[in-house]
Biopython code that builds the backbone (N, CA, C, O; Angstrom):
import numpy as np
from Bio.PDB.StructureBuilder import StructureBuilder

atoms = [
    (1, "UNK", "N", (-6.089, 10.972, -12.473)),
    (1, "UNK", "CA", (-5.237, 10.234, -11.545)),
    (1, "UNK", "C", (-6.093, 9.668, -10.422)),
    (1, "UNK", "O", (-6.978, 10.358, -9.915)),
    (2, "UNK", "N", (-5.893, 8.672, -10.106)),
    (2, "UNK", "CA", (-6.607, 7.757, -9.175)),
    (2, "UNK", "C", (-5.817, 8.191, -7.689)),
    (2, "UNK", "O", (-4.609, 8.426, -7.653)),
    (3, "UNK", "N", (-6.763, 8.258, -6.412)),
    (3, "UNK", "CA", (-6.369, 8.991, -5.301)),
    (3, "UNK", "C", (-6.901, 7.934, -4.514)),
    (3, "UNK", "O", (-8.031, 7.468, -4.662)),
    (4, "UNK", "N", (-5.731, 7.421, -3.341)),
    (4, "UNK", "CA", (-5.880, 6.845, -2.479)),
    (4, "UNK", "C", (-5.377, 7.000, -1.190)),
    (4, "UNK", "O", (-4.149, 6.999, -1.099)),
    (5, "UNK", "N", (-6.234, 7.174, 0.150)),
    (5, "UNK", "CA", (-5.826, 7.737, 1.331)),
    (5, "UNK", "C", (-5.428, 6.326, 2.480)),
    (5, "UNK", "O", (-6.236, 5.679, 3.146)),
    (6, "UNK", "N", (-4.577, 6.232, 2.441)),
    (6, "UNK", "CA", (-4.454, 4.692, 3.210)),
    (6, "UNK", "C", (-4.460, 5.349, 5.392)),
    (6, "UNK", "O", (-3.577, 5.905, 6.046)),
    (7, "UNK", "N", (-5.527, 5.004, 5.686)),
    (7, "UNK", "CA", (-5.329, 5.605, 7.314)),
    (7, "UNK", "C", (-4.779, 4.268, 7.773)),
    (7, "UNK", "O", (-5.236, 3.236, 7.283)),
    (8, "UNK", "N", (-3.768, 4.232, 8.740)),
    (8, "UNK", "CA", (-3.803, 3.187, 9.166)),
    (8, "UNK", "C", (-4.133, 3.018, 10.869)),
    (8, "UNK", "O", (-4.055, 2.046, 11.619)),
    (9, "UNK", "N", (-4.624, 4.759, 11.133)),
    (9, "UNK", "CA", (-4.829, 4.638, 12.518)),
    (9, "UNK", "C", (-5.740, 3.370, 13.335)),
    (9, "UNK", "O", (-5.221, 2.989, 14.384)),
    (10, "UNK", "N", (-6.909, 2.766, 12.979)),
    (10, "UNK", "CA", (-7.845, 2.283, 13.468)),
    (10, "UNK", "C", (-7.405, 0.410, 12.575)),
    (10, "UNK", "O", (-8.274, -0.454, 12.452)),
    (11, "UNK", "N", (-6.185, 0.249, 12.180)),
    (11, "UNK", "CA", (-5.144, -1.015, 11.754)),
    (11, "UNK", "C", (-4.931, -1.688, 12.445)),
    (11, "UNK", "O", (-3.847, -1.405, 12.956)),
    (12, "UNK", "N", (-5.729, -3.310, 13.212)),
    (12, "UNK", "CA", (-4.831, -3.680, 14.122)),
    (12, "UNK", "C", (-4.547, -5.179, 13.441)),
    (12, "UNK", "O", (-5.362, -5.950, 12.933)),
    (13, "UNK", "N", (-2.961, -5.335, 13.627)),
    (13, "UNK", "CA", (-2.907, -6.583, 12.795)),
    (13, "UNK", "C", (-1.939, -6.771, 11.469)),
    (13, "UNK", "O", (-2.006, -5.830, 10.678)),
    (14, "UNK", "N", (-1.469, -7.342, 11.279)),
    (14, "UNK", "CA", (-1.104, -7.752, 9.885)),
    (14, "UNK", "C", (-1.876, -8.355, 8.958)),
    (14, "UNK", "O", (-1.752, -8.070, 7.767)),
    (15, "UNK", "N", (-2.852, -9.350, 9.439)),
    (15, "UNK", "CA", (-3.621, -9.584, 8.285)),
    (15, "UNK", "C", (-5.150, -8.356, 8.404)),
    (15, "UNK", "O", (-5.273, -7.794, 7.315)),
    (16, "UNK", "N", (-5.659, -8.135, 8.887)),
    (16, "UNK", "CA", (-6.489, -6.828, 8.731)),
    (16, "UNK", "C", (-5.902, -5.953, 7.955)),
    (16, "UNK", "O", (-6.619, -5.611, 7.014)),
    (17, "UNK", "N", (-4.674, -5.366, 8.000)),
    (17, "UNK", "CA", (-3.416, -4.366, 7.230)),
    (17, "UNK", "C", (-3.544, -5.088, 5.588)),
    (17, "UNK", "O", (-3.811, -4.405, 4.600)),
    (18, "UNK", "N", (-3.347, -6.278, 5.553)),
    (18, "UNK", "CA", (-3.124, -6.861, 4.180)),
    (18, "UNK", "C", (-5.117, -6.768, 3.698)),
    (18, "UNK", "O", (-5.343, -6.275, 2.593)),
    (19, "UNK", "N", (-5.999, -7.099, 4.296)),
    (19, "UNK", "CA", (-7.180, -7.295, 3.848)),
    (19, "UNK", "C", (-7.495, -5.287, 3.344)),
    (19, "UNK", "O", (-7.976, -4.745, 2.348)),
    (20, "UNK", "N", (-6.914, -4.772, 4.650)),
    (20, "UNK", "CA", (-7.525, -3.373, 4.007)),
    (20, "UNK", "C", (-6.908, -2.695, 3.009)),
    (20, "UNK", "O", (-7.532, -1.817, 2.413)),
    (21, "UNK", "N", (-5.640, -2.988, 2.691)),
    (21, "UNK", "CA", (-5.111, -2.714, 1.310)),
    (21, "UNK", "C", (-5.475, -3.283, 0.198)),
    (21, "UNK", "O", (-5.740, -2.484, -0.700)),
    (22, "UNK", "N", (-5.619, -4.787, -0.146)),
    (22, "UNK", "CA", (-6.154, -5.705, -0.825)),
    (22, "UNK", "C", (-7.389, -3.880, -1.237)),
    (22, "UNK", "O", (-7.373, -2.900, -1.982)),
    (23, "UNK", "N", (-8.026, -4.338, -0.402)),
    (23, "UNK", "CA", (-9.489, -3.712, -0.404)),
    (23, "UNK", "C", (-9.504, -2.088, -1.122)),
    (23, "UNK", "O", (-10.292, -1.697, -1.984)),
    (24, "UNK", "N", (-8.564, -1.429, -0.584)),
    (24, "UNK", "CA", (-8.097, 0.382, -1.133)),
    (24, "UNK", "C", (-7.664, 0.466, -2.347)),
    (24, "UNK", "O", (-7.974, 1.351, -3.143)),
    (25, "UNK", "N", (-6.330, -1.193, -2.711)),
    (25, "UNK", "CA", (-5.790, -0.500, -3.775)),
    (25, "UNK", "C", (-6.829, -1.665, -5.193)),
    (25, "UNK", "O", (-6.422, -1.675, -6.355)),
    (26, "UNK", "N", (-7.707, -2.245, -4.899)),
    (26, "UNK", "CA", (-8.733, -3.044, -5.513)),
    (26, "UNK", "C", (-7.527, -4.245, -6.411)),
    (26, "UNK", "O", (-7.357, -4.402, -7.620)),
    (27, "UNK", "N", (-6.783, -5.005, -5.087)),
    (27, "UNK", "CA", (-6.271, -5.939, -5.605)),
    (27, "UNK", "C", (-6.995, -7.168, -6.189)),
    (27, "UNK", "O", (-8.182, -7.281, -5.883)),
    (28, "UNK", "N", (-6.473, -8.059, -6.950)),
    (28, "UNK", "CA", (-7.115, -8.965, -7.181)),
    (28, "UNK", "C", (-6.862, -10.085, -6.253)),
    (28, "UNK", "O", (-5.896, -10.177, -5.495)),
    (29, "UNK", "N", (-7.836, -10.933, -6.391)),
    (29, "UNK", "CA", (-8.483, -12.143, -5.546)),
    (29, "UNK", "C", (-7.412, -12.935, -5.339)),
    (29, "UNK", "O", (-7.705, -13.862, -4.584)),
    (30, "UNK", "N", (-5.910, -12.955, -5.826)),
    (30, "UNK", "CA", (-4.742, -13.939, -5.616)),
    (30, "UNK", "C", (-4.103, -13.155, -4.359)),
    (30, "UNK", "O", (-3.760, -13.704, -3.312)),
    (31, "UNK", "N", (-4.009, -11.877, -4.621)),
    (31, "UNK", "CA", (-3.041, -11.380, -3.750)),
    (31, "UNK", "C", (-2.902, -12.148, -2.164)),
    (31, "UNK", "O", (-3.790, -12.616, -1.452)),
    (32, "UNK", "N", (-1.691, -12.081, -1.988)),
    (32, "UNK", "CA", (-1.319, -13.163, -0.677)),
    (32, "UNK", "C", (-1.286, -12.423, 0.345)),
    (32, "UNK", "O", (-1.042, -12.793, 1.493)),
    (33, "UNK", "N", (-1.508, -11.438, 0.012)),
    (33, "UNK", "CA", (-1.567, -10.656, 1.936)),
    (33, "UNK", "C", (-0.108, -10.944, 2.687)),
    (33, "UNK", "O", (-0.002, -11.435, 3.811)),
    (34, "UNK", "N", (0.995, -10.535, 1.827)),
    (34, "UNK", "CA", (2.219, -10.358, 2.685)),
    (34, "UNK", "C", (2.717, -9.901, 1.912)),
    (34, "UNK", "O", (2.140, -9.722, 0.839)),
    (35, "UNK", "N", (4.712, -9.298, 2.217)),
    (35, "UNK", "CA", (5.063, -7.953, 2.068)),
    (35, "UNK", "C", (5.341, -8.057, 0.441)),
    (35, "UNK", "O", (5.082, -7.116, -0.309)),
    (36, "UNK", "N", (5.940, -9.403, -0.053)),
    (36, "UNK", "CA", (6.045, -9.488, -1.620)),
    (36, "UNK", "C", (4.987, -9.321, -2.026)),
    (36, "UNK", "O", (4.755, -8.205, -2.490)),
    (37, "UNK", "N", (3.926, -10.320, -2.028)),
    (37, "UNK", "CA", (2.729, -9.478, -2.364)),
    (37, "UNK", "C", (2.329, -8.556, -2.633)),
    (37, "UNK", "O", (1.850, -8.409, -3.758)),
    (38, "UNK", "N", (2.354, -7.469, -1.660)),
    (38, "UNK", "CA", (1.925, -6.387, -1.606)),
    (38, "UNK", "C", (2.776, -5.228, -2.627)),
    (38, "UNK", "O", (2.275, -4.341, -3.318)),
    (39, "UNK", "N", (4.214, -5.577, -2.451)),
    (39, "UNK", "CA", (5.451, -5.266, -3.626)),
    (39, "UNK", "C", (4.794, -5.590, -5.410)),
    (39, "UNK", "O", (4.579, -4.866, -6.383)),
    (40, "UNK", "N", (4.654, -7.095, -5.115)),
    (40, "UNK", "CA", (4.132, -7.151, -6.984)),
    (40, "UNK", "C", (2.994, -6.664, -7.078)),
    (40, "UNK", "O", (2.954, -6.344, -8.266)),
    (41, "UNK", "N", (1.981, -6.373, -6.606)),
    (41, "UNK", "CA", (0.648, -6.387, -6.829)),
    (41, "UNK", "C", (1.212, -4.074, -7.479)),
    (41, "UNK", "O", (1.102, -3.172, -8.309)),
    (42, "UNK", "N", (1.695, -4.485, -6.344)),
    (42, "UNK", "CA", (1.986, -2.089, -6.462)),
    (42, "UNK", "C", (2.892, -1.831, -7.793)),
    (42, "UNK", "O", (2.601, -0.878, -8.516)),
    (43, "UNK", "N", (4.134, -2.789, -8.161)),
    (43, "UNK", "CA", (4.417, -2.582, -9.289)),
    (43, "UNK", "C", (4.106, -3.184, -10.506)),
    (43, "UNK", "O", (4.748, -3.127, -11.554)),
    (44, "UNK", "N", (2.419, -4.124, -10.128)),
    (44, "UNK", "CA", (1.804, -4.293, -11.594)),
    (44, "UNK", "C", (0.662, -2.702, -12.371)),
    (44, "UNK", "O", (0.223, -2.588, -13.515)),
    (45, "UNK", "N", (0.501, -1.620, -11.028)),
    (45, "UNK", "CA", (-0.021, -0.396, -11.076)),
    (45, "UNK", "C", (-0.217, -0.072, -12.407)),
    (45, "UNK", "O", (0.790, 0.369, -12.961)),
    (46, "UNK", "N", (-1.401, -0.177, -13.209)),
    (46, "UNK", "CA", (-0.850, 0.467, -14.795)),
    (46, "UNK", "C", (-1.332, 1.667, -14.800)),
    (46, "UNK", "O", (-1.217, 2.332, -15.830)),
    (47, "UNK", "N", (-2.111, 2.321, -13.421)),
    (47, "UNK", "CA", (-2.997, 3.862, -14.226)),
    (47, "UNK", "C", (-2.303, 4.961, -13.158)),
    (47, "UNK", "O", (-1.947, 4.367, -12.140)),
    (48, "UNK", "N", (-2.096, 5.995, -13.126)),
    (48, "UNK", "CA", (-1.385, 6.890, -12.510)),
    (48, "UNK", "C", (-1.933, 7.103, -11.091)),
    (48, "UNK", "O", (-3.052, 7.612, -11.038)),
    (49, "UNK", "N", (-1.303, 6.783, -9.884)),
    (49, "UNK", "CA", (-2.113, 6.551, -8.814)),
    (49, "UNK", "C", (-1.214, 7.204, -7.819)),
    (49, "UNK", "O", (-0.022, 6.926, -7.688)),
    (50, "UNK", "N", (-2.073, 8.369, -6.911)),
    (50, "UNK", "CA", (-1.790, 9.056, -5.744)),
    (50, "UNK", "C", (-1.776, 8.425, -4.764)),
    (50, "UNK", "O", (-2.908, 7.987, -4.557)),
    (51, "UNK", "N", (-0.788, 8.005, -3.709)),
    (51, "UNK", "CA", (-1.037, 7.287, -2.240)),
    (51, "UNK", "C", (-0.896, 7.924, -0.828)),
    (51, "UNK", "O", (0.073, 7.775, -0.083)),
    (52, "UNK", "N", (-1.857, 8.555, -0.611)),
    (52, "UNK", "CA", (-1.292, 9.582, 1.088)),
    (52, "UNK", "C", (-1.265, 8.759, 1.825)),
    (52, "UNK", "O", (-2.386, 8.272, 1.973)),
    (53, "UNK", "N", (-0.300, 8.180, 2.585)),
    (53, "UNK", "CA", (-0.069, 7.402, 4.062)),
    (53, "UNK", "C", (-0.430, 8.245, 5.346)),
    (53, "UNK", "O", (0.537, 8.810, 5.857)),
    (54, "UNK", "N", (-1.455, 8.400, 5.857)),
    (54, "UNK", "CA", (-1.428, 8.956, 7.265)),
    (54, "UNK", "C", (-1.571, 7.884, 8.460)),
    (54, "UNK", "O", (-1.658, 6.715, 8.084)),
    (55, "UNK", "N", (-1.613, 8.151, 10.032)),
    (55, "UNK", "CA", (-1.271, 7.882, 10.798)),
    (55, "UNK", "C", (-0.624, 6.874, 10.772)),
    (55, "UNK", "O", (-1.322, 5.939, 11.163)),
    (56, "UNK", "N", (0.667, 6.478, 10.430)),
    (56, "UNK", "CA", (1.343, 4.976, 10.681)),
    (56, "UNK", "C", (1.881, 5.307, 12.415)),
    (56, "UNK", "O", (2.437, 6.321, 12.836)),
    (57, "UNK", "N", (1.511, 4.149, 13.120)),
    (57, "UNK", "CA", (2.109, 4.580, 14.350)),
    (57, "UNK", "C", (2.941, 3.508, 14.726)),
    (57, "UNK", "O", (3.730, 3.704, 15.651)),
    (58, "UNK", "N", (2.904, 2.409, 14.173)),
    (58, "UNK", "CA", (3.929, 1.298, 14.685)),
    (58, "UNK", "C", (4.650, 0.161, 13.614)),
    (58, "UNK", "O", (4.103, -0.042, 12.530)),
    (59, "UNK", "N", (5.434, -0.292, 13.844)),
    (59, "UNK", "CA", (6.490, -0.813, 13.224)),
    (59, "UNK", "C", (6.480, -1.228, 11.578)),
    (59, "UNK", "O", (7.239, -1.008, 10.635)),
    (60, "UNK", "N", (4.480, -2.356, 11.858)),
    (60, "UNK", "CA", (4.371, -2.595, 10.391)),
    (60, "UNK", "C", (3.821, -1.850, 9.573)),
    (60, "UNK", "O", (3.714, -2.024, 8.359)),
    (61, "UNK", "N", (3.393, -0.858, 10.302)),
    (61, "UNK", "CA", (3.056, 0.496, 9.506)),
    (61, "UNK", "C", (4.087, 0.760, 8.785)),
    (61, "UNK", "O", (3.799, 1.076, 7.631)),
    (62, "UNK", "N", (5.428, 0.744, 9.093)),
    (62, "UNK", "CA", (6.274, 1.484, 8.481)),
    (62, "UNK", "C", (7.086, 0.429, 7.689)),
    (62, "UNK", "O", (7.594, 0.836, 6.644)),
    (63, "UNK", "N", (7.249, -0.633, 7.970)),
    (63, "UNK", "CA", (7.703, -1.886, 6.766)),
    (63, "UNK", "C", (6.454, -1.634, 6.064)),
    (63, "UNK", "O", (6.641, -2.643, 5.385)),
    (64, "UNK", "N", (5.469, -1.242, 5.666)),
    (64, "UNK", "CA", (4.654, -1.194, 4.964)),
    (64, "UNK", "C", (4.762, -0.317, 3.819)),
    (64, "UNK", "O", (4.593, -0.486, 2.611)),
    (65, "UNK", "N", (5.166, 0.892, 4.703)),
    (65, "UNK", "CA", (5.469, 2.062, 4.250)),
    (65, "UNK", "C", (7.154, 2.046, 2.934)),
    (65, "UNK", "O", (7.441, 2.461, 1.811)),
    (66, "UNK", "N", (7.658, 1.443, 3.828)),
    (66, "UNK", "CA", (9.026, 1.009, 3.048)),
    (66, "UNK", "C", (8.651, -0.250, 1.595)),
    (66, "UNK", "O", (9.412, -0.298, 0.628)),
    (67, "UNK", "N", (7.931, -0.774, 1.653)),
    (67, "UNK", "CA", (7.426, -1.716, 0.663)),
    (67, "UNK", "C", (6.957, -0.818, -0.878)),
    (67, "UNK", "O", (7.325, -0.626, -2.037)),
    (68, "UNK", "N", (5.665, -0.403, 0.312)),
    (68, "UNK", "CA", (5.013, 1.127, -1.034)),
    (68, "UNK", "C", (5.786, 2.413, -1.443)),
    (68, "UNK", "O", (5.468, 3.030, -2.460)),
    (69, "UNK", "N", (6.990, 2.880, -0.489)),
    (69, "UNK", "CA", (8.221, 3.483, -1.589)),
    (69, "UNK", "C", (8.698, 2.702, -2.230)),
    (69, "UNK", "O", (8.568, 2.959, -3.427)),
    (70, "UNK", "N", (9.320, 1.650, -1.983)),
    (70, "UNK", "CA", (10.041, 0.427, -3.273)),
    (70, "UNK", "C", (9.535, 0.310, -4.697)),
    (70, "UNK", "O", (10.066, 0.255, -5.807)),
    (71, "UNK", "N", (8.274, 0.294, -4.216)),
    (71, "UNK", "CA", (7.415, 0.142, -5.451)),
    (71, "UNK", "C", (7.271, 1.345, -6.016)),
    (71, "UNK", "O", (7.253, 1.222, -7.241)),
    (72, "UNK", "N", (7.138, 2.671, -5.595)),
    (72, "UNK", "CA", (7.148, 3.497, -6.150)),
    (72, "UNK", "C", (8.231, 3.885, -7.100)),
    (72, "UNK", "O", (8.315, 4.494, -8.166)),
    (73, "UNK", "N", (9.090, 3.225, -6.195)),
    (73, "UNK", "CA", (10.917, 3.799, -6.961)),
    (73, "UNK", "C", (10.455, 2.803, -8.114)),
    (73, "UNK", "O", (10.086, 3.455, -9.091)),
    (74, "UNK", "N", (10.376, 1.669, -8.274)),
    (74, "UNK", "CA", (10.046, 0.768, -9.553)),
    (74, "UNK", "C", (8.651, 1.509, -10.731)),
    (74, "UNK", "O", (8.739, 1.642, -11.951)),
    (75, "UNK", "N", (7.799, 1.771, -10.085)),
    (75, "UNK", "CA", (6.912, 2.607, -10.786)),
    (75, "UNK", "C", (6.523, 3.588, -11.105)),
    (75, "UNK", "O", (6.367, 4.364, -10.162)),
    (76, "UNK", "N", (6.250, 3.989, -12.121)),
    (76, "UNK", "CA", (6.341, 5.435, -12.409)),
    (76, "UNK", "C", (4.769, 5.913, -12.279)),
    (76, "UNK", "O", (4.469, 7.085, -12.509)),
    (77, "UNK", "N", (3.738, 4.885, -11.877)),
    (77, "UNK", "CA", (2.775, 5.139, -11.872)),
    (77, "UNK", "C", (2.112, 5.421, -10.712)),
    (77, "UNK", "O", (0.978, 5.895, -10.651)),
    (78, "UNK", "N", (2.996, 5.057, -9.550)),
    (78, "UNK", "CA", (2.865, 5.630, -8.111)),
    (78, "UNK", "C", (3.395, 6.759, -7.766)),
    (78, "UNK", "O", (4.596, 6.785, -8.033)),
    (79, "UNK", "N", (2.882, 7.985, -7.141)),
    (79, "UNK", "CA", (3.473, 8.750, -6.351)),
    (79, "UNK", "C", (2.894, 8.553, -4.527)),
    (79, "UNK", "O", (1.731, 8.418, -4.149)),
    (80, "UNK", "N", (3.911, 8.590, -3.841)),
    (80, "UNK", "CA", (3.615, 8.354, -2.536)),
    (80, "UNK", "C", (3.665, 9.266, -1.592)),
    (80, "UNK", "O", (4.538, 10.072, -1.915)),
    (81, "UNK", "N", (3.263, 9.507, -0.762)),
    (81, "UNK", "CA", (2.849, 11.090, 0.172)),
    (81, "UNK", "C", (2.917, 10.483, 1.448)),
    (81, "UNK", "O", (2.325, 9.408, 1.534)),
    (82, "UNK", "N", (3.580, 10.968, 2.619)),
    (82, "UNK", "CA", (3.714, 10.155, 3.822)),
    (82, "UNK", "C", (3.121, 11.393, 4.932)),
    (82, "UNK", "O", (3.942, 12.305, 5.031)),
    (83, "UNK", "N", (2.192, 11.544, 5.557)),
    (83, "UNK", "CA", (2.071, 12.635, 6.323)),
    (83, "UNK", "C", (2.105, 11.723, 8.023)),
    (83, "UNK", "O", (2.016, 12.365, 9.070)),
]
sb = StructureBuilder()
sb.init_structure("model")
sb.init_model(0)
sb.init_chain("A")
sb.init_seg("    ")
for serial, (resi, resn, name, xyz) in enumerate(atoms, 1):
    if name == "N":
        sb.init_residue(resn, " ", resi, " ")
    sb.init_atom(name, np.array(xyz, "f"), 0.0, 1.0, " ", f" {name:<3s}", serial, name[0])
structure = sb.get_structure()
């Protein structure tokens, strides 16, 4: 299972947020760096993948957060961990 720790303490930004995910979950070169985006890209997931969310401290942290459960509920190949 593939393990990914998303910090978002040291996050400032929405597009920094979209570049450092792009970057964690090794999206490909189309991805658009916004919230659909970030939705299809998580439920094209084909290999069994762990996601710990730590420090979200502000708003788009957590529409973020709500995006990557969505996708989880759609995929069976995500499990998501929110600490």
């Amino acid at each position: 299972m593939k393990k990914i720790i998303l910090d978002f303490e040291n996050i400032s930004g929405k597009e920094e947020m979209h570049k450092y995910l792009a970057e964690k979950f090794e999206f490909p070169d189309y991805y658009g760096g916004n919230l659909d985006a970030l939705f299809e890209c998580l439920t094209d997931i084909a290999e069994p993948t762990a996601v710990n969310i730590v420090n979200a401290i502000n708003d788009y942290d957590e529409q973020i957060i709500n995006v990557i459960t969505a996708a989880e509920e759609e995929n069976d190949n995500l499990a998501v961990f929110v600490n």
